[in-house]
GULO-595517 format. One line per field, with one value per residue: residue number from 0; x, y, z of N, C-alpha, C in turn. Coordinates in steps of 0.1 Angstrom, whole numbers, plus 2048, in hexadecimal, padded with zeros to 3 digits. Each point is the difference from the previous one (the first is absolute). Last residue first. Layout:
REM GULO-595517
i	(NUM ...)
n_X	(X ...)
n_Y	(Y ...)
n_Z	(Z ...)
ca_X	(X ...)
ca_Y	(Y ...)
ca_Z	(Z ...)
c_X	(X ...)
c_Y	(Y ...)
c_Z	(Z ...)
//
This chain:
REM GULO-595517
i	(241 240 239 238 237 236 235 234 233 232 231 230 229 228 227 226 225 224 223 222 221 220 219 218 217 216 215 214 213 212 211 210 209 208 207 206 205 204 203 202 201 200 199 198 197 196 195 194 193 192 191 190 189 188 187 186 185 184 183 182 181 180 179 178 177 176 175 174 173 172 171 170 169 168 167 166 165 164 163 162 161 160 159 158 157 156 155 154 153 152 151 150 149 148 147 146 145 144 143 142 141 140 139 138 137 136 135 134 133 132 131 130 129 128 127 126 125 124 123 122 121 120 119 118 117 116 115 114 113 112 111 110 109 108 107 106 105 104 103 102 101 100 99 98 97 96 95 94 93 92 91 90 89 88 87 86 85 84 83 82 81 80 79 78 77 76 75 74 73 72 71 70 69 68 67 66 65 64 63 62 61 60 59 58 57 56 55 54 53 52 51 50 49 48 47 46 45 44 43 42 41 40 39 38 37 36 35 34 33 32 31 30 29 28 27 26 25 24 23 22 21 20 19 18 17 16 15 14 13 12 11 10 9 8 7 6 5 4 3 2 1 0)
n_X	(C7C 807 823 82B 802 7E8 7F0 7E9 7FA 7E5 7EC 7F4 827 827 81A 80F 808 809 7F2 7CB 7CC 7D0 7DE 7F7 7F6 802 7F4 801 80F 826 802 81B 81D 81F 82B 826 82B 805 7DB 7DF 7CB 7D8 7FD 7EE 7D6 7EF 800 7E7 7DA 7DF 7D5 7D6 7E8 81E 7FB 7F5 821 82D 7FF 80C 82F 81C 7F9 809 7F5 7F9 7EA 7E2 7FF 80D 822 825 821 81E 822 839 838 82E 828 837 824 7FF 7F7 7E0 7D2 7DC 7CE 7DA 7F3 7D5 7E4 7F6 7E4 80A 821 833 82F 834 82D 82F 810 7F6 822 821 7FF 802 82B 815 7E4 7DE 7CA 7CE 7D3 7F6 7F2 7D6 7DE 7EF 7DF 7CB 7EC 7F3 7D0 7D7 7F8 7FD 818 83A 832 838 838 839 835 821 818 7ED 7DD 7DA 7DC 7E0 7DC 7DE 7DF 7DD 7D6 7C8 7E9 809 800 820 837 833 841 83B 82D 831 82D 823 7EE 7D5 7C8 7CD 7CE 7EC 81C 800 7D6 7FE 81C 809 818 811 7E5 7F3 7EF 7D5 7D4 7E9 7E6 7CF 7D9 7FE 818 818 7EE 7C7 7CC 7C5 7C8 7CA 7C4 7CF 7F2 829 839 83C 82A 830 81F 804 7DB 7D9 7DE 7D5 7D3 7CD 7CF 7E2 81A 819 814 812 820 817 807 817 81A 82D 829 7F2 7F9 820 81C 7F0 806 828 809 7EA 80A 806 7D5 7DF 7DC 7EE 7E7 7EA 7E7 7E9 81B 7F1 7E8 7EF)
n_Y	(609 7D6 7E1 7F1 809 7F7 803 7EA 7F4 7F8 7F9 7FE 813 805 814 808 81D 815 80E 7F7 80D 7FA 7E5 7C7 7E7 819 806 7FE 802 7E7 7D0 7E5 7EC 807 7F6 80A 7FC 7FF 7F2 7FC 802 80C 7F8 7D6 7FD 805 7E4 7D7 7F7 7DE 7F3 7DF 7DE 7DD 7F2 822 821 7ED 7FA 821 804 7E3 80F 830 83A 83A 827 82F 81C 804 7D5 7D6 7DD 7DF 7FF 7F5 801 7FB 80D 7F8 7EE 7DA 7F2 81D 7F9 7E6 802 7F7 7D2 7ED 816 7F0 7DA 7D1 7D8 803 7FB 817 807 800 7D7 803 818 7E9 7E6 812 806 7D7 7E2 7DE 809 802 7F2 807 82D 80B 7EB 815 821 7F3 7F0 81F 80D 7E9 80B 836 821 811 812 7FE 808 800 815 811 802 809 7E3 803 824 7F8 7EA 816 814 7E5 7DF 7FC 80E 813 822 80C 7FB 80E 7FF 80B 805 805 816 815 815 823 81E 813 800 81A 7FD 7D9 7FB 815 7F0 7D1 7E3 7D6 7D6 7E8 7D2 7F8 813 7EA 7DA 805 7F7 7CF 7D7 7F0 806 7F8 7F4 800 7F8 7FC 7FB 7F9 7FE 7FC 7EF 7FE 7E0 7EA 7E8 7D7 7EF 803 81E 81B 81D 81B 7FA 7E1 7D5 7CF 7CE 7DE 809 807 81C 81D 811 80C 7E5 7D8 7FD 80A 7DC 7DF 80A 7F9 7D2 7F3 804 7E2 7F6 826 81C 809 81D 814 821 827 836 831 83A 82B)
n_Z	(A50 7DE 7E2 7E7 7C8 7CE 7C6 7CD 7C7 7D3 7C9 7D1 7ED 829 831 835 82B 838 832 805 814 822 80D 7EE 7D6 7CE 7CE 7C9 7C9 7EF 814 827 830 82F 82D 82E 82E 82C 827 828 7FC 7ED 7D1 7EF 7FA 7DA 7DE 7F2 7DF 7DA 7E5 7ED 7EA 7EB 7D5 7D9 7F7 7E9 7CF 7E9 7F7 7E2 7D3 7FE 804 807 81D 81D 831 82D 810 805 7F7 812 824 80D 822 824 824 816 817 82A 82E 820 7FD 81B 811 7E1 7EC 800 7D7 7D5 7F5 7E8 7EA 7E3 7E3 7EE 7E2 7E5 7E2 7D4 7E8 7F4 7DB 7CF 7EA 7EC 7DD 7F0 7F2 816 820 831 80F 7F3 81A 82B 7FF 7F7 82D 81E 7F4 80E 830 81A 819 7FB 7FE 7FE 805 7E9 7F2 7D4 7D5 7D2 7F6 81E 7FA 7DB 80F 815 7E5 7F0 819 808 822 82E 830 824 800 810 7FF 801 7E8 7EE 7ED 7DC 7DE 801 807 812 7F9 7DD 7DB 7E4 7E6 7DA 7DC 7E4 7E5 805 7F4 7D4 7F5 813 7EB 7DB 804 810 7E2 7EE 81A 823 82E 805 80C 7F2 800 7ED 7F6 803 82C 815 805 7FF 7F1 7ED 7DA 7EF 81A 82C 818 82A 811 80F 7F9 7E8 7EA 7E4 809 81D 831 839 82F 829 827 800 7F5 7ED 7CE 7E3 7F6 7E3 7D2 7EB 7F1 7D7 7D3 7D7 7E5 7EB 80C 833 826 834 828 816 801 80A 808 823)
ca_X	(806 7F8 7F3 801 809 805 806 7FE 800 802 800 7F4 7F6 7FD 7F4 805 7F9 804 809 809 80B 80E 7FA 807 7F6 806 802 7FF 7F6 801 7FA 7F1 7FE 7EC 7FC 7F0 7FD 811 804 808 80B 7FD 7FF 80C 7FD 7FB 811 802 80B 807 810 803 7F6 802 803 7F8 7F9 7FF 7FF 7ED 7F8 800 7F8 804 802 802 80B 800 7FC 7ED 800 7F3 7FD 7F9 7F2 7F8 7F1 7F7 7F1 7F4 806 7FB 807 810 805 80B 80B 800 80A 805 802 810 7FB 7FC 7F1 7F8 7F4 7FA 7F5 7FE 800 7F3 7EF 808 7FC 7F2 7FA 805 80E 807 80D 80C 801 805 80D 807 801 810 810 808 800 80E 80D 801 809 7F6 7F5 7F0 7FC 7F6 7F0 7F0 7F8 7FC 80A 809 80C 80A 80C 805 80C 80B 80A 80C 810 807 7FA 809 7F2 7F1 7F6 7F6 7F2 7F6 7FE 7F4 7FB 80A 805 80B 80E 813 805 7F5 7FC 80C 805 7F9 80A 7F1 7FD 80D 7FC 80B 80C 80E 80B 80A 80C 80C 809 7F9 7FB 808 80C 80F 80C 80B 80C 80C 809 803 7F2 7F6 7F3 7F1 7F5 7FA 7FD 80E 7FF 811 7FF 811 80A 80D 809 7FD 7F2 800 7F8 805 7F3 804 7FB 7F8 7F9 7FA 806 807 7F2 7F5 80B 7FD 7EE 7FD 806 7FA 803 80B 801 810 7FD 811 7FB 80B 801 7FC 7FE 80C 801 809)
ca_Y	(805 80D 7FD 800 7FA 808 7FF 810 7FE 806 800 7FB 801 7FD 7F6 7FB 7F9 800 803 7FD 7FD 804 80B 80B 7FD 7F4 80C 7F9 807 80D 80B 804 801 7FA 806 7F7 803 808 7FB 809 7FD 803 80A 803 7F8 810 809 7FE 807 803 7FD 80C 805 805 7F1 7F9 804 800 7F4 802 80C 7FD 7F3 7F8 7F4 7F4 7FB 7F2 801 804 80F 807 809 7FA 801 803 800 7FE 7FB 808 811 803 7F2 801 808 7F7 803 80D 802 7FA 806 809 80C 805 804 7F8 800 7F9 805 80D 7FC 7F5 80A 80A 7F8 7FB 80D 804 80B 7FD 7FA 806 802 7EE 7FF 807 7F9 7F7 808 807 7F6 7FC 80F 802 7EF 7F8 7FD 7FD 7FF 804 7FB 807 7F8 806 7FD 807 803 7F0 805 80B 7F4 7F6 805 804 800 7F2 804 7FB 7FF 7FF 7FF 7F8 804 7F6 807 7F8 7FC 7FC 7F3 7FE 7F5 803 7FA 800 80B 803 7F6 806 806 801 810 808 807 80D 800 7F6 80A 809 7FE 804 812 810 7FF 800 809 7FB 804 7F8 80A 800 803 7FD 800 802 7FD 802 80D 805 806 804 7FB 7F9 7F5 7FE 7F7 802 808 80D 800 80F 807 7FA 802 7FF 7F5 802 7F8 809 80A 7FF 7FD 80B 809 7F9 803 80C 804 7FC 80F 7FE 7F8 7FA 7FF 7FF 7F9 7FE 7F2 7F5 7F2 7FA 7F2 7FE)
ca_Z	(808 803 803 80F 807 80E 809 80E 80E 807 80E 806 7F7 7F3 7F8 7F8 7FA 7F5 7FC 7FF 7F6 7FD 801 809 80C 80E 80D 80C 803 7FD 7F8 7FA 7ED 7FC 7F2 7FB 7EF 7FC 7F4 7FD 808 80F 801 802 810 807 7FF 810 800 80E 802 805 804 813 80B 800 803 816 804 800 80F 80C 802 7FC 806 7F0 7FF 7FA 7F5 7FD 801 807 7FB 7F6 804 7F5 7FC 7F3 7FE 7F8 800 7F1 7FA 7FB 7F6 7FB 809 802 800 808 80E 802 7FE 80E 801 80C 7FE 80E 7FF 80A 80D 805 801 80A 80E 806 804 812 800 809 7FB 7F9 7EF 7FF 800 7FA 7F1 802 7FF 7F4 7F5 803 7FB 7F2 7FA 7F9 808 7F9 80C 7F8 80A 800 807 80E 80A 806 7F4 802 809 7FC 7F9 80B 808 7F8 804 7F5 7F8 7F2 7F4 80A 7F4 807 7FF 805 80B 7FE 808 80B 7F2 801 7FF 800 808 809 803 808 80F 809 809 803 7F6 803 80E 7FF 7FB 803 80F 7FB 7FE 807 7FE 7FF 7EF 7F5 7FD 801 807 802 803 809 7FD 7F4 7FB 80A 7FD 80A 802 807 805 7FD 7F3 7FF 7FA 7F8 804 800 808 801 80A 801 7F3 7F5 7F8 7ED 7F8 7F3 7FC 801 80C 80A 807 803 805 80E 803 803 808 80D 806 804 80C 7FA 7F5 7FC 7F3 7F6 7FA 807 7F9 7FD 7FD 7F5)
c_X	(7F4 805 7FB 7F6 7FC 80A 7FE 80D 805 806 80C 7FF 7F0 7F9 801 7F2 807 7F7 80A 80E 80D 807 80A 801 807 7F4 806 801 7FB 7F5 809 7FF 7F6 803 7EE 7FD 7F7 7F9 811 80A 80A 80B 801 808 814 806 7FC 809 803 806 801 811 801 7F6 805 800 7EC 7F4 804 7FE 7EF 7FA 808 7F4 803 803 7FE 80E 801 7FE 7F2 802 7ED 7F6 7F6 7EB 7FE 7F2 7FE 7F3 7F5 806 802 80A 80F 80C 812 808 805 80E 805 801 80C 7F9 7FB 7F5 7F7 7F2 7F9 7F2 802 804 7FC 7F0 803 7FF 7F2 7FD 802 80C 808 80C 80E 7FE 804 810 80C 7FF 80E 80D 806 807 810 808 802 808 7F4 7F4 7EF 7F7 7F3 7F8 7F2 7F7 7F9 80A 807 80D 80B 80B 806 808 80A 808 80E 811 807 7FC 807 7F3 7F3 7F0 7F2 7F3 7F6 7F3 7F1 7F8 807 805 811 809 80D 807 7F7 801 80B 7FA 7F8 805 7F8 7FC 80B 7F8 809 80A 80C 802 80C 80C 805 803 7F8 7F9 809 806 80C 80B 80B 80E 80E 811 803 7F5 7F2 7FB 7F9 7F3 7F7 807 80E 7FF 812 801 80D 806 80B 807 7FA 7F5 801 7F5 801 7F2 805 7FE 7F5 7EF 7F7 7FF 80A 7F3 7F4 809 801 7F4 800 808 7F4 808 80E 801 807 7FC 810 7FE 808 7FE 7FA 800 80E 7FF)
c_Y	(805 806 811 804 802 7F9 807 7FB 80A 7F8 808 7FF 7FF 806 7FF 7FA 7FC 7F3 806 809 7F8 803 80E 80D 806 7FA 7F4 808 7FD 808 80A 803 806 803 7FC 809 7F8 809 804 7FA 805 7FA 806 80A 807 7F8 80C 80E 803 808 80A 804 80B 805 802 7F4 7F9 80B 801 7F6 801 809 7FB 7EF 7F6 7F4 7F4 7F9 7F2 807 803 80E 804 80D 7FF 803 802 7FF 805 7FA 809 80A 803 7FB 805 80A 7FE 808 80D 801 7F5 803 806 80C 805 807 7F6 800 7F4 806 80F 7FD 7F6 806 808 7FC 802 80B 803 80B 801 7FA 806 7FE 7EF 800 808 7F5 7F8 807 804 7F6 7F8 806 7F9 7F0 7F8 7FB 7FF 7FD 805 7F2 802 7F2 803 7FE 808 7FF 7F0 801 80C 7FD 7FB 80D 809 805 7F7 7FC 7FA 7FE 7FD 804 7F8 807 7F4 806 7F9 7F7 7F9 7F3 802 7F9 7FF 7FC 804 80D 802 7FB 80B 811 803 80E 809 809 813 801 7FB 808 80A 7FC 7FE 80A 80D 7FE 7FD 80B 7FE 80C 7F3 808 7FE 805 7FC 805 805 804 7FF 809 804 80E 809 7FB 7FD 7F4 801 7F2 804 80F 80F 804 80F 809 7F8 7FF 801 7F2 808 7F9 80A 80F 7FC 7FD 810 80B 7FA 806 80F 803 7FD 810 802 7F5 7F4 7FD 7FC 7FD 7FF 7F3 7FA 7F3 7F3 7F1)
c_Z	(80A 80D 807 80A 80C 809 810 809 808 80C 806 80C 801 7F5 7F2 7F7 7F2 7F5 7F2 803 7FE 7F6 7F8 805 80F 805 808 813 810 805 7FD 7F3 7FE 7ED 7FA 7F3 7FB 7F5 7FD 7F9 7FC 808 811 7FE 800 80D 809 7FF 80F 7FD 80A 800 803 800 80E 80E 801 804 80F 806 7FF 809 80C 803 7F7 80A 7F0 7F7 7F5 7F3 7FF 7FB 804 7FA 7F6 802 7F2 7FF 7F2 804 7F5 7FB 7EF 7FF 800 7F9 7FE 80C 801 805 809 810 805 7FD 80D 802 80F 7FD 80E 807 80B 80A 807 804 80D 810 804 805 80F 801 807 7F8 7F6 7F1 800 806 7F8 7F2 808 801 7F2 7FB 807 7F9 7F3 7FB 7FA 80C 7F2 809 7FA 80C 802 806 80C 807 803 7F8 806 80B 7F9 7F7 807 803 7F4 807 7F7 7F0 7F1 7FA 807 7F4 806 7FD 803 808 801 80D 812 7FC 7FD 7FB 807 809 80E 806 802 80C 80D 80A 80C 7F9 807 80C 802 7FE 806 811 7FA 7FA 812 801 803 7F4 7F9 7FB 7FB 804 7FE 803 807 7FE 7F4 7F5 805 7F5 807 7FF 80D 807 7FD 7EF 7F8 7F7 7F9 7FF 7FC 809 800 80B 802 7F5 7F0 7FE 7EF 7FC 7FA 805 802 80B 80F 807 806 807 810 807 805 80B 80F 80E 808 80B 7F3 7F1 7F8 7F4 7F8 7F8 809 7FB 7FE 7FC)
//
């Protein structure tokens, strides 16, 4: 799996940031574009990589309309049990730019987003430090735990958790319409992951897998119960392989 090998503080005044990340992830600053994967700190945020870049935010673009009327989102609520009365604790095994999470964050649910790629976790703590100061922003931002790791480390963890969230970046074997971001990670992970079979094998409460409308499980198993969209689908299981 490809990843950033470098900073590029594009905005001086976003240096502090760039040493903050080159620190905690050590990633060298950089003073020119590279042919590799980098990041480039600028009003806007981006990973960068052959000719093209990805940007990340949760208040401009088409997420911002999921934002603004994230109380409709009723086919996640739905997936996830939610409730007005209880907070639950979630574990985001494939966090990915993070707009699910921050969705179940608005909700009020405790999210452990679990990214593995540094470039991706980079785009998704800019996006929440990028935020306007509403208090309904800051409540979401401080419900969200972003940490760079391979999910499975936390596979014994599951029942510190009352959901597993998975997105598997719509894998399917058939041929799928792909968004300019989903062509672009497809270009810059090379390959994608789906830890949700590993975690399947523990003894989960509740593990929701997103998918494709058109999209086969990856899981051997039928869904419990499925909840689906227009364009997607969530699989619901409960209380792992028997």
């Amino acid at each position: 799996m490809a990843d950033v090998e470098g900073i590029k503080v594009a905005n001086y005044a976003l240096k502090d940031r760039g040493l903050y990340y080159s620190e905690k992830y050590s990633i060298p600053i950089v003073h020119n574009n590279l042919k590799v994967p980098y990041l480039m700190l600028d009003s806007i945020p981006k990973l960068c990589y052959q000719t093209n870049c990805l940007e990340n935010s949760f208040n401009k673009g088409k997420f911002r309309t999921r934002i603004s009327n994230f109380q409709s989102e009723s086919l996640i609520k739905k997936a996830i049990g939610y409730s007005e009365n209880k907070q639950q604790t979630i574990l985001d095994i494939t966090g990915g730019l993070g707009h699910d999470a921050f969705i179940m964050a608005l909700l009020g649910e405790k999210i452990t987003l679990i990214e593995k790629n540094i470039g991706l976790c980079v785009l998704i703590e800019e996006a929440l430090e990028n935020l306007p100061p509403e208090p309904y922003f800051s409540k979401a931002k401080s419900n969200i735990t972003v940490i760079n790791s391979d999910s499975r480390k936390f596979a014994q963890k599951v029942d510190q958790f009352d959901v597993i969230f998975a997105d598997p970046m719509f894998n399917s074997q058939k041929k799928l319409k792909r968004t300019k971001q989903m062509e672009f990670l497809d270009l810059y992970l090379e390959e994608h992951d789906d830890p949700s079979v590993d975690f399947y094998e523990t003894e989960f409460k509740r593990m929701v897998v997103k998918k494709d409308l058109r999209s086969l499980s990856g899981i051997m198993e039928d869904p419990a119960i499925s909840f689906k969209g227009r364009s997607v689908k969530f699989d619901v299981y409960f209380g792992g392989a028997l």
